[in-house]
C-alpha positions as a LaTeX table, in Angstrom:
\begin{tabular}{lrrr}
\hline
Residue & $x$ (\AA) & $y$ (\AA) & $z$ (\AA) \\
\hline
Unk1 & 0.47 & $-8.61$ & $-20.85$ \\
Unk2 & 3.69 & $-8.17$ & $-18.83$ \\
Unk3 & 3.26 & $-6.39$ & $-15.35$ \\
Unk4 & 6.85 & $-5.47$ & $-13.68$ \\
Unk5 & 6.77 & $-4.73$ & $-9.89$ \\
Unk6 & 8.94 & $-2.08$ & $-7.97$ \\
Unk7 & 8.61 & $-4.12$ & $-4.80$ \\
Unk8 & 7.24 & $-7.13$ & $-4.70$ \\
Unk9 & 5.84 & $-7.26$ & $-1.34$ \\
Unk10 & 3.04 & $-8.47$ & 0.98 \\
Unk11 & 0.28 & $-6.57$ & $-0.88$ \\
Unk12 & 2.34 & $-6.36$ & $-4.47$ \\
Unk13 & 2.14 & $-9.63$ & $-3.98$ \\
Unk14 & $-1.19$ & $-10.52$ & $-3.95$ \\
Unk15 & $-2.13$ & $-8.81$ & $-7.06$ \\
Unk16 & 0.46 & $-10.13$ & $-9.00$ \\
Unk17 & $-0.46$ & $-13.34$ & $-7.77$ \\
Unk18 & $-4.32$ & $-13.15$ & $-9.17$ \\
Unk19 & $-2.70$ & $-11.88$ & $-12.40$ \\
Unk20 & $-0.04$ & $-14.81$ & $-12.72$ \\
Unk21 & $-3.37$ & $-16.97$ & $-12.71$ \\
Unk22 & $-4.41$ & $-14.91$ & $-15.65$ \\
Unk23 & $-1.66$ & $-15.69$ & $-18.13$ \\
Unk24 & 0.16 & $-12.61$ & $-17.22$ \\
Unk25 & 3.71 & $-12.43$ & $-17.11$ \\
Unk26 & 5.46 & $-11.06$ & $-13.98$ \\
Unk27 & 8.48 & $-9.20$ & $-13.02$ \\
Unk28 & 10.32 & $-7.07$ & $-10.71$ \\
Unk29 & 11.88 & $-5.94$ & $-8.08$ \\
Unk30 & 13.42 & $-7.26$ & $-4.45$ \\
Unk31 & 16.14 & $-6.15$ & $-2.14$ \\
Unk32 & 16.29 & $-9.87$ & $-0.83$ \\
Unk33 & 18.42 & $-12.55$ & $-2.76$ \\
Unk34 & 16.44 & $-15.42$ & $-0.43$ \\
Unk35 & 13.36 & $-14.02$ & $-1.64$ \\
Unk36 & 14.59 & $-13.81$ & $-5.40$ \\
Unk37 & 14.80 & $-17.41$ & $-5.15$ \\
Unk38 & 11.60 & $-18.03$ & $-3.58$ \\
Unk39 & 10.14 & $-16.22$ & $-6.38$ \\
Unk40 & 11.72 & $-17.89$ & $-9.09$ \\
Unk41 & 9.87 & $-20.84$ & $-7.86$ \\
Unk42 & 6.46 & $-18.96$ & $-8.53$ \\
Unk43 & 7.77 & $-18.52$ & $-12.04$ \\
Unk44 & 8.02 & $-15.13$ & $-11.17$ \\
Unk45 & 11.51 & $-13.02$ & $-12.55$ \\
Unk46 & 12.69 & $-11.06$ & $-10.23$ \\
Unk47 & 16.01 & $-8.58$ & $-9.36$ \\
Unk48 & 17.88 & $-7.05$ & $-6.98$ \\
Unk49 & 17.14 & $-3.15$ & $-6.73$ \\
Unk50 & 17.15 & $-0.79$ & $-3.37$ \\
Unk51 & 18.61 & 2.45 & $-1.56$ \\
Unk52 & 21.90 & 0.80 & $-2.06$ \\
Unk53 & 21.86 & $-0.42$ & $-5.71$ \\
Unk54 & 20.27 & 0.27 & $-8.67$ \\
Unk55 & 18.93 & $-2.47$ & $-11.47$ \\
Unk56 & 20.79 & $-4.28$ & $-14.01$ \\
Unk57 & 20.95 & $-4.81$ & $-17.27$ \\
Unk58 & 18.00 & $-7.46$ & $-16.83$ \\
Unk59 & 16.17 & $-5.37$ & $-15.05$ \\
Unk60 & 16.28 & $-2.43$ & $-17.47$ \\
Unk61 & 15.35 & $-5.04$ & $-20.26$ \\
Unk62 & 12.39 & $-6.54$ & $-18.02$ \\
Unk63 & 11.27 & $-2.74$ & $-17.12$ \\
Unk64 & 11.11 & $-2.00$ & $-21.11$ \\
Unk65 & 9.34 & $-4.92$ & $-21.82$ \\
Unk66 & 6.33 & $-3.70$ & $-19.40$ \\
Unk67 & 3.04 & $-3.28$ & $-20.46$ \\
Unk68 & 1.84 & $-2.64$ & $-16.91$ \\
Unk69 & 4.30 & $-0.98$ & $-14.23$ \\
Unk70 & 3.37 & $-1.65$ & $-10.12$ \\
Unk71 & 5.12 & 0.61 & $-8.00$ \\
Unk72 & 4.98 & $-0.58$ & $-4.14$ \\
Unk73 & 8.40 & 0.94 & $-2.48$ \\
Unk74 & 7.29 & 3.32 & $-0.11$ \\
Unk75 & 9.79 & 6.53 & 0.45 \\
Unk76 & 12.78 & 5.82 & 2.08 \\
Unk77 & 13.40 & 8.61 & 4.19 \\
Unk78 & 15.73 & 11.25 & 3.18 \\
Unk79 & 16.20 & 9.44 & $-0.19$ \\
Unk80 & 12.50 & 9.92 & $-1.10$ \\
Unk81 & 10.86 & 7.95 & $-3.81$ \\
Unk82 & 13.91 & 6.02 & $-5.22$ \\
Unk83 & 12.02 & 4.43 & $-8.01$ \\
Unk84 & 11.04 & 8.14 & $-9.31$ \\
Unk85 & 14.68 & 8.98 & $-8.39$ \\
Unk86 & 16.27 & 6.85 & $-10.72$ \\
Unk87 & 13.72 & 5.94 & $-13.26$ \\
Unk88 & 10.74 & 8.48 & $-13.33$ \\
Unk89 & 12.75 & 10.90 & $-16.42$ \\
Unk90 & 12.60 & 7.16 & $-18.35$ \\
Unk91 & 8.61 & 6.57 & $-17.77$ \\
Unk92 & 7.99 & 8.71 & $-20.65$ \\
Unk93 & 10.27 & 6.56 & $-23.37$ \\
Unk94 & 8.98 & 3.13 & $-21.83$ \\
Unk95 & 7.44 & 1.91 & $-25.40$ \\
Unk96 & 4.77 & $-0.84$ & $-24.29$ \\
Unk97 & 3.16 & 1.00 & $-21.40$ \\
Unk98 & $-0.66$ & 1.41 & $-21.25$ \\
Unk99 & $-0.52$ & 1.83 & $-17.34$ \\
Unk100 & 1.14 & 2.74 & $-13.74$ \\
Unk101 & 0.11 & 1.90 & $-10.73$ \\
Unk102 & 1.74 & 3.90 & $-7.52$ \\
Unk103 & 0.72 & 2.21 & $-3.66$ \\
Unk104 & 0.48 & 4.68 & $-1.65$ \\
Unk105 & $-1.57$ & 5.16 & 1.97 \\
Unk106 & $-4.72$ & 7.00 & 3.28 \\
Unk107 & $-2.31$ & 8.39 & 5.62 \\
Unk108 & $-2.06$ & 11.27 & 3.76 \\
Unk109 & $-5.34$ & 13.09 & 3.91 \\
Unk110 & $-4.47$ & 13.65 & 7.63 \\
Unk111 & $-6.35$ & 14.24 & 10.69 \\
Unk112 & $-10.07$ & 14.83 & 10.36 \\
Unk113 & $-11.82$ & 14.24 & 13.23 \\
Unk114 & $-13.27$ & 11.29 & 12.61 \\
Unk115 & $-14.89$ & 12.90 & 9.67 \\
Unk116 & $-15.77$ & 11.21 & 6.45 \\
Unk117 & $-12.94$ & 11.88 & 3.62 \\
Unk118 & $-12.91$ & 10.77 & 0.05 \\
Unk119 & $-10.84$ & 11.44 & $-3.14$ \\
Unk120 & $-12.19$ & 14.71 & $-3.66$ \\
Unk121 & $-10.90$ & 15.99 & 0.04 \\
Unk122 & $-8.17$ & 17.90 & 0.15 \\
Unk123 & $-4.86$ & 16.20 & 2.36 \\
Unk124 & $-3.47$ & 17.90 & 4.89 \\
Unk125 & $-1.21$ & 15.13 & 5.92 \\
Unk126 & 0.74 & 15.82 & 9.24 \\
Unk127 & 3.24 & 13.34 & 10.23 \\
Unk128 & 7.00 & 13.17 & 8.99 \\
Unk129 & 5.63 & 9.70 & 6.68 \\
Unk130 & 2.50 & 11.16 & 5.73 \\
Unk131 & 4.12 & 14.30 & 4.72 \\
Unk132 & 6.59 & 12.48 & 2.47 \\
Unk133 & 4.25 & 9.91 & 0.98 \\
Unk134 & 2.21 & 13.27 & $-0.13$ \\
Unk135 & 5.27 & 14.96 & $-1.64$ \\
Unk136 & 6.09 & 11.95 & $-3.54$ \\
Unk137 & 2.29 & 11.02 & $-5.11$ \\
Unk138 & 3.08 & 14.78 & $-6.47$ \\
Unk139 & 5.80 & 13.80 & $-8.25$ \\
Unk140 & 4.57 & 11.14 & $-9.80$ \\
Unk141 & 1.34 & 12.70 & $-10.83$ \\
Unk142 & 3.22 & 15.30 & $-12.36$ \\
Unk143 & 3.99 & 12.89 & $-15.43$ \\
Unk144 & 0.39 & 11.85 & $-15.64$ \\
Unk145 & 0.19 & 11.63 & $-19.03$ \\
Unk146 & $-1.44$ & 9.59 & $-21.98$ \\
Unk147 & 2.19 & 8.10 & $-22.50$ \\
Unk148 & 2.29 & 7.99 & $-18.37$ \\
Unk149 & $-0.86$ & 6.54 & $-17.37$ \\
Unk150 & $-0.71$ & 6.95 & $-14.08$ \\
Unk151 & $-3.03$ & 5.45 & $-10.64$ \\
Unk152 & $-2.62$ & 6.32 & $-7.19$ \\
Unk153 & $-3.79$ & 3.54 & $-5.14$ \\
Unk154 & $-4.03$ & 4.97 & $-1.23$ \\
Unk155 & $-4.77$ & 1.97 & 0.53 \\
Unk156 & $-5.70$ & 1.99 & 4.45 \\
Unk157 & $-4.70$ & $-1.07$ & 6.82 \\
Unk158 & $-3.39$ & $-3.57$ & 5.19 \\
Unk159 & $-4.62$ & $-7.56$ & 6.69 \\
Unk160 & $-4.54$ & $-10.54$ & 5.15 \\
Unk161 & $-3.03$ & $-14.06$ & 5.27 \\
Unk162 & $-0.21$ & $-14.41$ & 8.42 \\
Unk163 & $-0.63$ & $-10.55$ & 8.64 \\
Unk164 & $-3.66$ & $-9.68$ & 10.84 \\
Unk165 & $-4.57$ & $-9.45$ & 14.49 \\
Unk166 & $-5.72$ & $-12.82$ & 14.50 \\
Unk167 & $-2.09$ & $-13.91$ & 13.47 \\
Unk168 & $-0.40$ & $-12.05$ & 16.11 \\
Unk169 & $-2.74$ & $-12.73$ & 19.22 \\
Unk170 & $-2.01$ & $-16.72$ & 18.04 \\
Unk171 & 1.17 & $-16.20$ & 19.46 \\
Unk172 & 0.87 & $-13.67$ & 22.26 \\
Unk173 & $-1.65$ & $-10.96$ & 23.81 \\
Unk174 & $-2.18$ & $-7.60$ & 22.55 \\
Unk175 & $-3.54$ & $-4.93$ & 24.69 \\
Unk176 & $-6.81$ & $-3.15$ & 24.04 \\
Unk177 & $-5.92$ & 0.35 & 23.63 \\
Unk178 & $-8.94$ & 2.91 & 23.56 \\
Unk179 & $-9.44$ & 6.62 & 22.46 \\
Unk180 & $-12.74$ & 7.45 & 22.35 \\
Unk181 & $-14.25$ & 8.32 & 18.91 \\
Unk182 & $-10.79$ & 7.15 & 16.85 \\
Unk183 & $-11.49$ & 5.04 & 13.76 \\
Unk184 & $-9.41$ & 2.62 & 12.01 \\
Unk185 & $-9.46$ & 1.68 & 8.14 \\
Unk186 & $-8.70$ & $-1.47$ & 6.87 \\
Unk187 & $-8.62$ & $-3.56$ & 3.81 \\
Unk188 & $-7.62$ & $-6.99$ & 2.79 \\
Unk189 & $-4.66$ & $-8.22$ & 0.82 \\
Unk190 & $-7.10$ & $-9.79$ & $-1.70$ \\
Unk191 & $-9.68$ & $-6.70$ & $-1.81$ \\
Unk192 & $-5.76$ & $-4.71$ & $-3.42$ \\
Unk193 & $-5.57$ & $-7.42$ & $-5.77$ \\
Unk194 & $-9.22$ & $-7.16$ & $-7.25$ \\
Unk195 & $-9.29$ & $-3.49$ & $-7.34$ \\
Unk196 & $-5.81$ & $-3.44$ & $-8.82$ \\
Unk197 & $-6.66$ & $-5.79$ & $-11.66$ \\
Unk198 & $-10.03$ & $-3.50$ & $-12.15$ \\
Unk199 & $-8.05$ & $-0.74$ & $-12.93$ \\
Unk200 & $-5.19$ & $-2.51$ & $-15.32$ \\
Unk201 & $-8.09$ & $-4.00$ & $-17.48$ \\
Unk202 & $-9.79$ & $-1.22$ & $-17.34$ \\
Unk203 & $-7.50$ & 1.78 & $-17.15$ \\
Unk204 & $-9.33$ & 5.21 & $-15.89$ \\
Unk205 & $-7.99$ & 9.04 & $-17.37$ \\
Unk206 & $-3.93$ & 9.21 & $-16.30$ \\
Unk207 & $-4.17$ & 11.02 & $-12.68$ \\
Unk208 & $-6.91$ & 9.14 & $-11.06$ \\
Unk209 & $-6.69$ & 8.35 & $-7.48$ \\
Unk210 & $-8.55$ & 5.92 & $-5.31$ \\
Unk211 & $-9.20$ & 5.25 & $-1.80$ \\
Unk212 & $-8.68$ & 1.32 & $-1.39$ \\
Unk213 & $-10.35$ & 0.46 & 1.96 \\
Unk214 & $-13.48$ & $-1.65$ & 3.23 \\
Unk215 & $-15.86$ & 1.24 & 3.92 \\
Unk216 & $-16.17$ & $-0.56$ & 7.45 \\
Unk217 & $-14.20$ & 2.03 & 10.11 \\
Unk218 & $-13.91$ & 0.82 & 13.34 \\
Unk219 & $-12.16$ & 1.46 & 16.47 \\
Unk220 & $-8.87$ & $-0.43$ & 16.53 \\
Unk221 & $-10.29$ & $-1.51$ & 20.01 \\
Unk222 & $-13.52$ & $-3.19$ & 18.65 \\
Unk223 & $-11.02$ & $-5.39$ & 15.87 \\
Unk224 & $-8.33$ & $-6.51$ & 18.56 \\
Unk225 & $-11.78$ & $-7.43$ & 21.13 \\
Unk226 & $-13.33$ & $-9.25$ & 18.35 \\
Unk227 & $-10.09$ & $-11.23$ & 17.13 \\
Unk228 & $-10.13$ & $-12.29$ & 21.07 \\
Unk229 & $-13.24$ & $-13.41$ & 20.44 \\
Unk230 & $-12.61$ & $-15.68$ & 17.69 \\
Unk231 & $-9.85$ & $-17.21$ & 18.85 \\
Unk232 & $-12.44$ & $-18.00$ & 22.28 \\
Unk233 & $-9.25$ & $-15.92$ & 24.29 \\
Unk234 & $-10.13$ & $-13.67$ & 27.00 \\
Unk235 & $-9.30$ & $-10.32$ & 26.34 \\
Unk236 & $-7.42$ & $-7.84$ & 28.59 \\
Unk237 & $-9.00$ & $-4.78$ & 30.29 \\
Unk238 & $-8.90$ & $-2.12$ & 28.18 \\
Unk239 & $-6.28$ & 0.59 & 28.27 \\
Unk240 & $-6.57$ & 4.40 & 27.45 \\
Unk241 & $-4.42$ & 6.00 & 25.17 \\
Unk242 & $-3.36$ & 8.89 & 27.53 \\
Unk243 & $-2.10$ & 5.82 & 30.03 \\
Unk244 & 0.28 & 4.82 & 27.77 \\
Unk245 & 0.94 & 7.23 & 24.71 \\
Unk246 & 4.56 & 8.07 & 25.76 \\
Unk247 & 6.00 & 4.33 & 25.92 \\
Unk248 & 4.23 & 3.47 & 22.17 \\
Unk249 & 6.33 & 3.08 & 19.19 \\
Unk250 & 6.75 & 6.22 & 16.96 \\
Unk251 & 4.39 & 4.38 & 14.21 \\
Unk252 & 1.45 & 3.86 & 16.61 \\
Unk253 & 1.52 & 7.14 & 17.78 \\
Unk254 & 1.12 & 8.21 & 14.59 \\
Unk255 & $-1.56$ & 6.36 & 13.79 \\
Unk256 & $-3.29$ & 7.36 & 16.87 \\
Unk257 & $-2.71$ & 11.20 & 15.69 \\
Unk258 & $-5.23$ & 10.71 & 12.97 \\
Unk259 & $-8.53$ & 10.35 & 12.70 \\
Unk260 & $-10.84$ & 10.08 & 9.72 \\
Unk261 & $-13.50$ & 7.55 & 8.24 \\
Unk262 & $-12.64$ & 6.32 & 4.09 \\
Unk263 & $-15.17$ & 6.49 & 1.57 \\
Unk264 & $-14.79$ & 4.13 & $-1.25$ \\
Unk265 & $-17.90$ & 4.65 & $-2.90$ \\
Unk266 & $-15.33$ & 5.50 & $-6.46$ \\
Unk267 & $-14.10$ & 2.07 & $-6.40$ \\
Unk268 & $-17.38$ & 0.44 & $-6.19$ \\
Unk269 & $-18.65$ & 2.84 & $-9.00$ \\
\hline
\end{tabular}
């Protein structure tokens, strides 16, 4: 089996990983020469592709090759979905392929209230990222196909290894931000990895989409307390959201802006 990777990144990463332990053999996709080398030493071929170029004649030959295609380059503003930009009228032709794979976020069922959502709700997806991460699973579902077979993955929260709250309150304090009854969704690198390789052994119809999450919401408040905890720090007084909403980042007001609980009950079934 030979998986290529539009994007070989933190969570890309960790499925490809698990599968490189299998036998399989990996390919794809970085915008960072540094990082091209790194992954050559992880036997892993890799080559350059982004806004600002597109792939050469290796790549092409590596993307033909593919048995299994993992697509983890979120939109890039303006530009969209540049993978589907430059390569989605080829999916079709690809001659090996018995599956696709598209990473894209629970961000895009919107703002529910703190209500329970699963695959079968409807999105209504409300900021300027959310929108666009929407417009492009459309596009891609629209070749969904027996000769496209394609996944959406929406994942929530991504933590794992040097990428949690642990990591970051090693190295300095975070504050304890609270808004009553808001939920956060979360799920580990590894957890992508195992549900990923689920799904490439055992492909479901072309179309499907799944909620990848832990099916454990919780206040963002509760996680950041409890990594204080285990790390025997004492936490900060809490802060309310309305304190401080104006001087937060663009991205964490965002994420305050919605509020919903993921079901993944379809993964575990």
């Amino acid at each position: 089996m030979r998986v290529f990777c539009f994007g070989i990144g933190y969570s890309a990463l960790a499925s490809i990983d698990l599968l490189r332990e299998m036998g399989w053999h990996i390919s794809g996709t970085t915008r960072n020469p540094v990082k091209q080398e790194k992954l050559a030493t992880k036997n892993i071929t890799s080559v350059l592709f982004g806004s600002d170029r597109k792939m050469d004649e290796q790549g092409m030959a590596l993307l033909h090759e593919a048995t299994h295609v993992l697509i983890s380059i979120p939109p890039q503003g303006e530009l969209g979905d540049i993978v589907f930009n430059h390569y989605g009228s080829l999916f079709p032709k690809l001659p090996n392929l018995q599956w696709v794979g598209y990473l894209s976020s629970t961000g895009v069922y919107g703002d529910f209230n703190g209500d329970w959502v699963d695959e079968n709700t409807q999105p209504k997806p409300s900021t300027e990222r959310s929108i666009l991460r929407h417009q492009v699973e459309q596009q891609w579902l629209s070749l969904a196909t027996r000769k496209v077979p394609i996944h959406i993955f929406r994942l929530s929260g991504i933590y794992g290894p040097g990428r949690s709250v642990v990591d970051r309150l090693k190295n300095e304090n975070s504050p304890i931000i609270v808004k009553e009854g808001h939920f956060h969704n979360r799920i580990h690198a590894e957890d992508i990895a195992s549900v990923i390789n689920a799904s490439m052994t055992r492909p479901s119809t072309p179309g499907s989409i799944y909620n990848v999450s832990d099916n454990e919401p919780a206040p963002s408040s509760d996680v950041v307390k409890y990594a204080y905890e285990l790390l025997g720090k004492e936490p900060p007084s809490p802060i309310a959201l309305d304190a401080i909403k104006d001087k937060l980042p663009v991205m964490v007001q965002d994420f305050y802006a919605d509020n919903k609980r993921i079901r993944n009950q379809k993964i575990k079934d």
